[in-house]
N, C-alpha and C positions, 0 to 999 in steps of 0.2 A: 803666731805659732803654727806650724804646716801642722797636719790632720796624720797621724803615721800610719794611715792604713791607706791613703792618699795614693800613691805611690803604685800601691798592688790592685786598688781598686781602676787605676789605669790602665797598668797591662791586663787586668781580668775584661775590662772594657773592647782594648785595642788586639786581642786575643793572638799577643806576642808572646803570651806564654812563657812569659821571663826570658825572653832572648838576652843575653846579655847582662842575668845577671849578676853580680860579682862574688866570688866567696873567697875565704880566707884557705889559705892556704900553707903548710906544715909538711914536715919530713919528720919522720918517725920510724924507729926500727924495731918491728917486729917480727917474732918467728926469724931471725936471721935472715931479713929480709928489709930494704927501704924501703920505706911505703910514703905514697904524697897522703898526705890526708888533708880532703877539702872539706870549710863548713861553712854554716853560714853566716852573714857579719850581723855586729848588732843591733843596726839598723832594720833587720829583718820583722815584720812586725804579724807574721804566721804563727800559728799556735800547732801543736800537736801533742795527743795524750795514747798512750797505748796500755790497753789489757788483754787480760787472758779468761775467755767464757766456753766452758763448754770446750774444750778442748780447742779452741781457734782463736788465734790472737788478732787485736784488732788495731787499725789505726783511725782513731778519733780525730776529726777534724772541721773545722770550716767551708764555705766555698773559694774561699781564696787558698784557703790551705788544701786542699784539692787539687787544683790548678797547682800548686806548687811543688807537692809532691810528685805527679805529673810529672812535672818538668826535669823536676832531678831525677826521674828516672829515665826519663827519653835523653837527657845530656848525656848519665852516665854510659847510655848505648853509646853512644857516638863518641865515647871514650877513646883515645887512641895509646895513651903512657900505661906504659906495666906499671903492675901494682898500686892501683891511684882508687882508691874509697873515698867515699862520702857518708860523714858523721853529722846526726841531727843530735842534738847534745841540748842540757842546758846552756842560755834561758828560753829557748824553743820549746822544751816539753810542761805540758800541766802535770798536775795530776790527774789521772781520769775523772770521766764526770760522772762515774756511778758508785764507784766507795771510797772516793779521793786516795789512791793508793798511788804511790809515786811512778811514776812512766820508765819503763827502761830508755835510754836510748836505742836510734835507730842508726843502721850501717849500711849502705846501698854499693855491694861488692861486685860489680862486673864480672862473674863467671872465668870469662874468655882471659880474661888480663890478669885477674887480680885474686888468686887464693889466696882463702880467708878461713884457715881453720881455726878451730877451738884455740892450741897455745896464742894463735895473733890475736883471737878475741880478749882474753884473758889480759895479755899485756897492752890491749889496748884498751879494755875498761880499766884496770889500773893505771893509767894516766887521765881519766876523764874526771871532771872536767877538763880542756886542755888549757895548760896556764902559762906555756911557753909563747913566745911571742909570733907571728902570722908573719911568714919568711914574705907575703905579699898576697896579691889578688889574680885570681883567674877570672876570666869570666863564661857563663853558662850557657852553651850553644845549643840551641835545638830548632837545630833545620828539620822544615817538613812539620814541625809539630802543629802549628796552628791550622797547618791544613787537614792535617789528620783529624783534629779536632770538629773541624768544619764539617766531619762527613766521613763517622766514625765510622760506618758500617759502610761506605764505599772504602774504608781503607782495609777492615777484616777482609773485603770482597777481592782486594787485588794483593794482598799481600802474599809474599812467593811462599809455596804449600809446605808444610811440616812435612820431616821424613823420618819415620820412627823405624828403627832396627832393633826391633824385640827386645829381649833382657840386657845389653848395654845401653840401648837408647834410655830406659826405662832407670838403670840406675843413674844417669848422667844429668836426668834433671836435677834442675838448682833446688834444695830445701828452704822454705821460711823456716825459722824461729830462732830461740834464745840461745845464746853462747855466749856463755858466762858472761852472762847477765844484760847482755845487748840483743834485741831483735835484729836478724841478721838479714837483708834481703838481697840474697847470690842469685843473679841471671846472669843468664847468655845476653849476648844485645838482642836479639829475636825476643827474649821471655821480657826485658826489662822493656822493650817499646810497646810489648802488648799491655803487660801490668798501666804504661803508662797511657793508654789510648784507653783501658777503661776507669782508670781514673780519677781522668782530667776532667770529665765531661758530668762528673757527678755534682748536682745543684737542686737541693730541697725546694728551691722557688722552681721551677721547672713543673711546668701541668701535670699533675697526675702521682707524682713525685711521694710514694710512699702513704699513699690515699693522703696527701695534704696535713701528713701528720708535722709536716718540720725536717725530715729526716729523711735520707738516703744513702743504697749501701749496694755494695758486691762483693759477691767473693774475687781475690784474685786467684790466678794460679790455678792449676788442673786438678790440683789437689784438694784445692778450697783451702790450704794452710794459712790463710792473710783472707781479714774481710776490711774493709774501709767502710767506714761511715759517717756522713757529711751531717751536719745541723744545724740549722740554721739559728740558732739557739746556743751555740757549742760554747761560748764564754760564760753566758749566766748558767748553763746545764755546772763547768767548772766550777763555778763559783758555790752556788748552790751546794754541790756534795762535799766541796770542802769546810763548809760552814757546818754542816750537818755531823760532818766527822768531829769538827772541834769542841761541838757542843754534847755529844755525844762521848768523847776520850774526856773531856772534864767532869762528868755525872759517874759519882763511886759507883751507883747502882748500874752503869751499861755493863755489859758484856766485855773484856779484853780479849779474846780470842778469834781471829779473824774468822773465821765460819758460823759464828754467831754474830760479831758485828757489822757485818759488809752489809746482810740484806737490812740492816735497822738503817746504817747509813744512805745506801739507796731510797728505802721509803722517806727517811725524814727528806733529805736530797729533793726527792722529789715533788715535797711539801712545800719545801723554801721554795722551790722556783715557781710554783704555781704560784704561790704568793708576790714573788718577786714581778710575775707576768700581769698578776692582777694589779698589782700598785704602779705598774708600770700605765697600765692601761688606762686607770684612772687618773693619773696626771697628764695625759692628752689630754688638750685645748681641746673643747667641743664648738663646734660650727654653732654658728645661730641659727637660730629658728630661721626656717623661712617666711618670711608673710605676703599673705596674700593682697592684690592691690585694691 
């Protein structure tokens, strides 16, 4: 049986940054318009969870899911077909790992190509999951990305200078967030290669990496409307808050009302996986002693 993370843990290695790779692909008509719509196949074996804290919505992820968000947003720069989105849908999304609440889907809408208002959002959550059949395969190109990657702030340092023209400039940037019911992320290719250059490069094992808590994050965007945050933990943290939720919705005595139960789910969440981390640690093989000669 091959390893299913095998795969990504190669290009995460060989820092191809998924050149190449395949998604499904679909026609759909929205807003009275055709639209391609790409995802990804099910072989994909990246996790992603999204919430909403404090006013800024977040994307929960892995290091490989990282790196893969990344890349779908450096491809979708270098988009060239009007109208062509990309849809992160189930079985790609968890539920979050802090009150298990279900993830909206994510939409990565090229600005330049591809308007995506609110009716397209609408009738395109109303066909999600998508159940029609995948007209074929494209595959995902992102020239230049591993080298950006390579020397991320030599690539800030040359890239050609923003030109801002006051109150048009200002309303013309792209907005993160929800539309009807999908986390929307519209750039320009310029906004969508920078979101993906800071990214990419986000990796909890990385020295220094969040005081060595497990965890890394940034905001994207000039606005800070999108933070990402990486874990290196990000499956058992999944796991964890949804156990906690279950056991939790099954006790008459919890709370039903989400503003009372999220923070219990969170604590308990947070119970299980220390637990989870301590049992984990104690079934590690121990070295033997050494002896002295």
């Amino acid at each position: 049986m091959t390893d299913p993370h095998q795969d990504g843990r190669e290009k995460l290695t060989g820092m191809t940054a998924y050149n190449g790779l395949k998604l499904h692909r679909r026609t759909l008509r929205l807003d009275g318009r055709s639209y391609t719509v790409l995802g990804l196949r099910p072989g994909t074996a990246e996790r992603f969870a999204v919430n909403e804290f404090h006013g800024t919505w977040h994307v929960v992820t892995h290091r490989a899911g990282a790196l893969l968000l990344g890349s779908l947003l450096w491809g979708m720069a270098h988009q060239r077909a009007q109208n062509t989105v990309l849809v992160v849908d189930r079985p790609f999304l968890d539920t979050n790992p802090f009150d298990a609440e279900p993830s909206p889907p994510i939409v990565i809408a090229p600005a330049h190509l591809a308007p995506f208002g609110d009716r397209a959002a609408r009738e395109l959550r109303r066909r999600l999951p998508l159940s029609t059949p995948s007209e074929g395969t494209v595959r995902l190109h992102t020239p230049g990305y591993a080298e950006a990657l390579a020397d991320t702030q030599a690539w800030f340092r040359n890239r050609p200078p923003r030109h801002f023209h006051g109150y048009d400039e200002r309303h013309r940037r792209p907005v993160i967030g929800v539309r009807a019911g999908l986390l929307v992320l519209p750039g320009t290719a310029e906004w969508l290669r920078e979101w993906a250059v800071e990214i990419g490069p986000l990796d909890p094992a990385r020295p220094g990496a969040a005081s060595g808590l497990g965890m890394v994050y940034d905001c994207i965007h000039t606005d800070f409307s999108l933070e990402v945050q990486v874990f290196d933990n990000y499956h058992d943290r999944v796991t964890a808050a949804r156990l906690a939720r279950e056991q939790l919705e099954s006790d008459p005595a919890a709370p039903k009302d989400p503003d009372s139960l999220h923070p219990l789910v969170w604590d308990r969440g947070t119970t299980i996986h220390t637990r989870m981390r301590r049992n984990r640690t104690a079934r590690r093989p121990r070295s033997a002693p050494r002896t002295t000669p």
